[in-house]
C-alpha positions in Angstrom: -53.8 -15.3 9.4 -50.0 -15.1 9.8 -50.0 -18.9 8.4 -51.7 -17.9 5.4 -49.3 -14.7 4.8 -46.4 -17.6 4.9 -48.4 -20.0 2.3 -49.0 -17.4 0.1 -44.8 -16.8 -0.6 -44.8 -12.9 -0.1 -42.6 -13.3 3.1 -39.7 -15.2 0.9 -40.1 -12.8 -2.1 -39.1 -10.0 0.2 -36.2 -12.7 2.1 -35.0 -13.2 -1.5 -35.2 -9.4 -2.3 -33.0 -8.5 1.2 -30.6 -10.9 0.2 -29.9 -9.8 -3.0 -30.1 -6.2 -2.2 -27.0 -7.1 0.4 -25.1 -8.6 -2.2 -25.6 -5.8 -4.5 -24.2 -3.6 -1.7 -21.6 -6.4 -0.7 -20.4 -6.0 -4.5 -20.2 -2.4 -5.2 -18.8 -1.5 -1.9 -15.8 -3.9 -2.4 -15.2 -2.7 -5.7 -15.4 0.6 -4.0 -12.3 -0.3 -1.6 -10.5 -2.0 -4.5 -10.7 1.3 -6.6 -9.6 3.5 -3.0 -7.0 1.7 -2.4 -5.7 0.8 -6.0 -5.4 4.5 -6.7 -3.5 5.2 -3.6 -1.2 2.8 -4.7 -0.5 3.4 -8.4 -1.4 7.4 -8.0 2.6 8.7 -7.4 3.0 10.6 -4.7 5.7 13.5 -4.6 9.0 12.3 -6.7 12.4 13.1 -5.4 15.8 13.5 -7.0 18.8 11.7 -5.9 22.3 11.4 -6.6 23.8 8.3 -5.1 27.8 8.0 -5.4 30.3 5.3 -4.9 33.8 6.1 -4.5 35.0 4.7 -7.6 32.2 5.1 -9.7 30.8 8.9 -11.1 27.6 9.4 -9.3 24.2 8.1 -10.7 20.9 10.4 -10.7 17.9 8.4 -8.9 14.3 9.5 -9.7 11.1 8.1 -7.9 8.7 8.6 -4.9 10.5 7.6 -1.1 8.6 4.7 0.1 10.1 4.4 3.2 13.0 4.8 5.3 14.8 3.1 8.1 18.0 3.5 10.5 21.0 1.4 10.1 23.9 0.8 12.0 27.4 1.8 10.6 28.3 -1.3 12.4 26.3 -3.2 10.0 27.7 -1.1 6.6 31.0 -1.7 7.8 30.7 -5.4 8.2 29.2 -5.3 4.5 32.7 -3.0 3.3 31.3 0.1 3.2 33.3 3.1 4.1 31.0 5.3 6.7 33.2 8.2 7.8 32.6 10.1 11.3 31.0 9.2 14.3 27.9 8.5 13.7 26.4 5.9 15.3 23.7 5.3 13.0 23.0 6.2 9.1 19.2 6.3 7.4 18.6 4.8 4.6 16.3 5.7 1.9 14.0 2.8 -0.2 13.3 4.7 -3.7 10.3 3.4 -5.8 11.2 4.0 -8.9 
């Protein structure tokens, strides 16, 4: 009986109907994560306003969303020939996605 099930093809119709049925979900499901994560990336978050001033210079207004933020040494911004004033060990500095 099972032998004759296989010779008649109805087990592979339904193989070939699971398969594409995953694929189907594969498909949609990674354009799913493509569309989550796209709009995360493109949707702007909360913009900020900065005004960033050299000595010599009048100062500039900066617009755009903070993408991150780090600490740097005055050590380091010293080396580079900017003037850090005070005591302060370390500075942070703001990256600006404009």
């Amino acid at each position: 009986m099972l032998r004759k099930w296989f010779r008649s093809g109805s087990p592979w119709i339904w193989l070939n109907a699971a398969a594409v049925s995953v694929s189907l979900i594969m498909v949609f499901g990674l354009l799913g994560l493509i569309l989550f994560r796209g709009m995360g990336y493109f949707w702007p978050s909360d913009v900020q306003q900065l005004e960033y001033s050299e000595q010599s210079a009048p100062p500039q207004r900066l617009i755009g969303e903070i993408w991150d933020k780090e600490d740097v040494l005055t050590a380091t911004l010293r080396d580079l020939g900017h003037d850090i004033g005070g005591g302060k060990i370390s500075v942070v500095r703001y990256l600006l996605k404009t």
